[in-house]
DRENZA-71054 format. One record per residue (C-alpha): y negated, x, z. Coordinates in Angstrom, 2 decimals, always signed. Layout:
N
- Y;X;Z .
...
END
This chain:
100
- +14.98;+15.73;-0.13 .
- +15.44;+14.23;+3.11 .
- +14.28;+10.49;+4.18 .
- +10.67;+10.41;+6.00 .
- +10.80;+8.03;+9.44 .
- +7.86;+5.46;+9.06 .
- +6.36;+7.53;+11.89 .
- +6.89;+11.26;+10.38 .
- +5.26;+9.52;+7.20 .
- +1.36;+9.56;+8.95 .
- +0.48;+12.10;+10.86 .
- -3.10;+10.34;+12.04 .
- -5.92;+8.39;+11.20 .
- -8.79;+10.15;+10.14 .
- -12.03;+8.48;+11.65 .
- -15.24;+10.04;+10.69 .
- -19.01;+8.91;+9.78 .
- -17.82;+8.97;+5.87 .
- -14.27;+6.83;+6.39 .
- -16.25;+4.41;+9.05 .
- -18.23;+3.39;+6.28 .
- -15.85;+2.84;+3.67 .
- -13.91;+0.60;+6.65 .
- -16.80;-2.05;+6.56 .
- -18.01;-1.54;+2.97 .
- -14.46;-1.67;+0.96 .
- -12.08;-2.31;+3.56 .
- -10.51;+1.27;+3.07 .
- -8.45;+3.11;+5.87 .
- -7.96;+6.75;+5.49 .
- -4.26;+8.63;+7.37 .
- -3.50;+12.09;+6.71 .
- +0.27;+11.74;+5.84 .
- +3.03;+14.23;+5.12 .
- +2.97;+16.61;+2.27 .
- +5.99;+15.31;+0.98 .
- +5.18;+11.49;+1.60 .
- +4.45;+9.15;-1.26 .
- +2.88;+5.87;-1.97 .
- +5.63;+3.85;-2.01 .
- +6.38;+5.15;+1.65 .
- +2.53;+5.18;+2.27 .
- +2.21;+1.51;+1.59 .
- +5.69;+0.69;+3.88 .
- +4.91;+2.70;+6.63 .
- +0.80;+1.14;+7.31 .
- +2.83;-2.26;+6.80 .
- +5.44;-1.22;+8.96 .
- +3.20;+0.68;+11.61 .
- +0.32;-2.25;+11.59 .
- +2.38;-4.97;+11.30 .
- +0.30;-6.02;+7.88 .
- +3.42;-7.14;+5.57 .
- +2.08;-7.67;+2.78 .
- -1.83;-7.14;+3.13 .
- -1.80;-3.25;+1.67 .
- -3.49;-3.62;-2.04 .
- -3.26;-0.30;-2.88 .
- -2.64;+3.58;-1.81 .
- -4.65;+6.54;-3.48 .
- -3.37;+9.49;-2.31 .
- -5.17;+13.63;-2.23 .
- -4.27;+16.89;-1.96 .
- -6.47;+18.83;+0.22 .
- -6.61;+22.42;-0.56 .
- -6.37;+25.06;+2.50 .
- -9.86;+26.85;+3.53 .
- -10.48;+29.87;+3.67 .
- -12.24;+32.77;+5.92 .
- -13.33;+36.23;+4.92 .
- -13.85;+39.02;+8.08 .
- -15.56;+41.99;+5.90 .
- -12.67;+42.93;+3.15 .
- -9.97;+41.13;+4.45 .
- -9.09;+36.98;+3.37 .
- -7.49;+34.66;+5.84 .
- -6.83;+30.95;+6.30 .
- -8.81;+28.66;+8.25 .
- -7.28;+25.83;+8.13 .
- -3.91;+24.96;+5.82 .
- -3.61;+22.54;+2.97 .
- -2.50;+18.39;+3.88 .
- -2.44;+15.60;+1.84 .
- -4.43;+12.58;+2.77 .
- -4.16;+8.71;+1.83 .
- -6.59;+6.06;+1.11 .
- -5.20;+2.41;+2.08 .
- -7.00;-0.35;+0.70 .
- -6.09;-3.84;+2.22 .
- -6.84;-7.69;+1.42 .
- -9.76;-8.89;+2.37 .
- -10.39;-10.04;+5.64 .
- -7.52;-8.20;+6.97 .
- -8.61;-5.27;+9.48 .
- -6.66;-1.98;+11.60 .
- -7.39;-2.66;+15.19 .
- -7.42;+1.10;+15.85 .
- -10.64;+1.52;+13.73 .
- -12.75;-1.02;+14.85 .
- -14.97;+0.73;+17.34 .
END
């Protein structure tokens, strides 16, 4: 298997109503990262990225399954599977890119 860059590791933050919340409540950030990424490279690349050495507590990671359609008989994909992460940091520390 082939090394992930710290930048092919997460694809993008995900910022919605639900992960907004979890921001101010328990200081969670939530990426959707490479299929093939784990936690260890998870953890290193947020550190890396958001220059937070140190300050990630912990990395729960997802597998999001694909969606599908249906069009009368026939099954299609709406949207393919990705793996998300869940970053949890120390207290008091924050992502810039989140705060709105």
């Amino acid at each position: 298997m082939a090394e992930l860059h710290l930048y092919d590791v997460i694809r993008r933050p995900l910022i919605t109503e639900k992960t907004a919340e979890m921001v101010e409540a328990e200081n969670k950030y939530v990426f959707e990262v490479a299929r093939n990424a784990n936690k260890i490279q998870v953890k290193e690349a947020v550190e890396e990225i958001f220059d937070l050495e140190g300050k990630v507590v912990k990395v729960n990671m997802m597998l999001m399954p694909a969606k599908r359609g249906r069009r009368g008989r026939n099954w299609y994909i709406r949207s393919r599977a990705w793996k998300k992460a869940i970053v949890t940091l120390e207290e008091g520390v924050s992502i810039e890119l989140f705060d709105v």
